[in-house]
N, C-alpha and C positions, 0 to 999 in steps of 0.2 A: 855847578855845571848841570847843565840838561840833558839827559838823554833818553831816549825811544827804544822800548823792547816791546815788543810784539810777541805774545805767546798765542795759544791757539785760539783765544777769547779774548784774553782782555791787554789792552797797552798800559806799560809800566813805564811810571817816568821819574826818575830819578834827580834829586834838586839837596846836594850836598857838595855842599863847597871843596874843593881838596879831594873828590873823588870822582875817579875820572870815565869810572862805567860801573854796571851793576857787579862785573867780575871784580875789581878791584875793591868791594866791602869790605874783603876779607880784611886785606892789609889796613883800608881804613881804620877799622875798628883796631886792629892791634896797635898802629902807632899812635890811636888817642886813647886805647886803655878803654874803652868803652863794652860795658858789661852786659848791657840790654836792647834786646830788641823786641819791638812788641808792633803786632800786625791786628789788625782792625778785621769781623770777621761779620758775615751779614747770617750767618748761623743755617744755610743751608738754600736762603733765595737766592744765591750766586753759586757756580760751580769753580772754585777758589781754588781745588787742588794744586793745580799747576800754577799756580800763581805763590803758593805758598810753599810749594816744593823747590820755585825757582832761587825764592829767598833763602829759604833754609840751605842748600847748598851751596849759594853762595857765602850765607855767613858762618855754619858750619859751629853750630852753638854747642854746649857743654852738655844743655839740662834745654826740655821741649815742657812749658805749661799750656794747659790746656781747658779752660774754663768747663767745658761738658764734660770732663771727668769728673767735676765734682772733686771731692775726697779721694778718690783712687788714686790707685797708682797701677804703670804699669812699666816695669824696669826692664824689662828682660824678654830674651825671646820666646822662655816659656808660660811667663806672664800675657806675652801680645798672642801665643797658641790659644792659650785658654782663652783669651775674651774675644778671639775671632773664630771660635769653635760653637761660638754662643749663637743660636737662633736669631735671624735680623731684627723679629717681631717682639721679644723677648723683652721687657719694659727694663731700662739699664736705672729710670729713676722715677720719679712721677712728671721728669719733662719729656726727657726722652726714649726711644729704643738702641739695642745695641748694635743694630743697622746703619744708624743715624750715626755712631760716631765711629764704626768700621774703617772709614774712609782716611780718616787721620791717624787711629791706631797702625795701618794697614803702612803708612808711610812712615812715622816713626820708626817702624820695623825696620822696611827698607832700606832708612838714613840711617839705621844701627842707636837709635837716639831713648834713653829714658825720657817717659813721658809721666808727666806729672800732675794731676787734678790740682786748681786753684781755684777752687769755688765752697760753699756751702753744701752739704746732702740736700739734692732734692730744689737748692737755691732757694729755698724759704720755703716752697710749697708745704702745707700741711696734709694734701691728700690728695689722690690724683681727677680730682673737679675744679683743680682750680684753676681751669679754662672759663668754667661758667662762675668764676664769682667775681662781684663786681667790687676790684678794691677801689678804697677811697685813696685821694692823693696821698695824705700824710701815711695809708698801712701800705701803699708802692715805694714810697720816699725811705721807710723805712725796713724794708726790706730790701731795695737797692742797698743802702747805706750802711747794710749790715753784709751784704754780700761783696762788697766793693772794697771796706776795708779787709774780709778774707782774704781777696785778690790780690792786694795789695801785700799783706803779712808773708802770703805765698813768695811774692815776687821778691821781696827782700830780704827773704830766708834762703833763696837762690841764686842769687848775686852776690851774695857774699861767698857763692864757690866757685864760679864760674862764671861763662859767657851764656846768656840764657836766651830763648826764642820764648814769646808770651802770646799764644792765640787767645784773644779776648773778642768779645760783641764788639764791636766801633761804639756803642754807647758807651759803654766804659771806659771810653778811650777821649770820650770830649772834655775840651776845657774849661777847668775849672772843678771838672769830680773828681771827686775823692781819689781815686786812682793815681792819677798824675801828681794831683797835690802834693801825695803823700810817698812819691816815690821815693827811697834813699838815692838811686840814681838819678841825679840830675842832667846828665849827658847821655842821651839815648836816641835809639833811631827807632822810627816809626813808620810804620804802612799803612798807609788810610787809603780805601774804596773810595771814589767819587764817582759821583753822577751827573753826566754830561759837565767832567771836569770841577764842578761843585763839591763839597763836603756835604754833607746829608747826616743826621741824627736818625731818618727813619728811610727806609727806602719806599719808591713807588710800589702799586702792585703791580704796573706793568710795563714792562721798557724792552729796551732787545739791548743784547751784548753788545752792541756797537757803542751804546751810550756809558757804559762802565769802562773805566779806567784805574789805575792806582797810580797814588806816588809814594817814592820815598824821601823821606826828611829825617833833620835832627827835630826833638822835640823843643 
């Protein structure tokens, strides 16, 4: 079934057989047993919040991953005190600042939700230049590939205890990488960004909200 939600930006359209609006995920997901969910994220070129809050409490997960953690963790609410007491500007790694991922920390809190890095330290970087160095295909390929199957180790180590939510890049999210290959769960739902309705591996640098959409599906 299809259907049309409208949040303050962007329309969610929902394309899952057996479920008959975005309220009703919940119970979806319970009477097929289904352990994961994983949302597509464009790492800061879209303003997702509400799109990603909408989901999460509709599905109302166990355990929250979260790729720009990295290796952290943050359990608790004096765990989310401390890293939201932290300077915006504050380097959280050599990708990012701790400004930069306030935003999600800030809502985990909110939703009462342990949040859990599923990435690599740093995601491969060896030092914080390395905006200006120019890798070759095969040293990108292999740094994805090593980041990708952490992601994945993450997501499997979590499902095995619950219902889990999985903020990931949409790049790690396309078909055929290693991610999905290698899920244990094979029945899972998915939130992929699209632009002007299309799937996208990379996005434009310049569009307007009108042109962004999400759906949800089984994988």
């Amino acid at each position: 079934m299809w259907l049309l939600l409208r949040t303050i930006m962007y329309t969610i359209k929902v394309k899952i057989r057996g479920c008959k609006n975005i309220d009703s995920i919940r119970e979806f997901i319970r009477v097929n047993n289904i352990k994961l969910v994983l949302f597509g994220e464009y790492h800061g070129f879209l303003n997702q919040i509400l799109v990603q809050r909408k989901i999460i409490q509709s599905v109302r997960p166990d355990f929250f991953l979260y790729e720009m953690l990295e290796e952290d963790k943050v359990l608790n609410e004096k765990d989310a005190k401390k890293f939201l007491s932290k300077s915006d500007s504050k380097d959280f790694s050599f990708i990012s600042t701790y400004g930069q991922l306030k935003p999600i920390i800030r809502l985990a809190k909110i939703l009462d939700l342990p949040i859990i890095g599923c990435d690599i330290k740093n995601m491969g970087c060896k030092n914080k230049d390395w905006r200006k160095k120019k890798f070759s295909h095969e040293e990108a390929k292999k740094i994805t590939n090593k980041r990708e199957l952490k992601q994945v180790e993450v997501i499997n180590q979590y499902t095995s205890k619950g219902l889990v939510f999985v903020l990931l890049g949409d790049y790690h999210l396309r078909k055929n990488g290693l991610v999905l290959s290698k899920l244990r769960e094979k029945k899972a739902i998915i939130v992929k960004p699209l632009f002007k309705w299309e799937e996208r591996l990379s996005h434009p640098k310049r569009f307007m909200d009108s042109e962004i959409s999400y759906i949800i599906k089984m994988l």
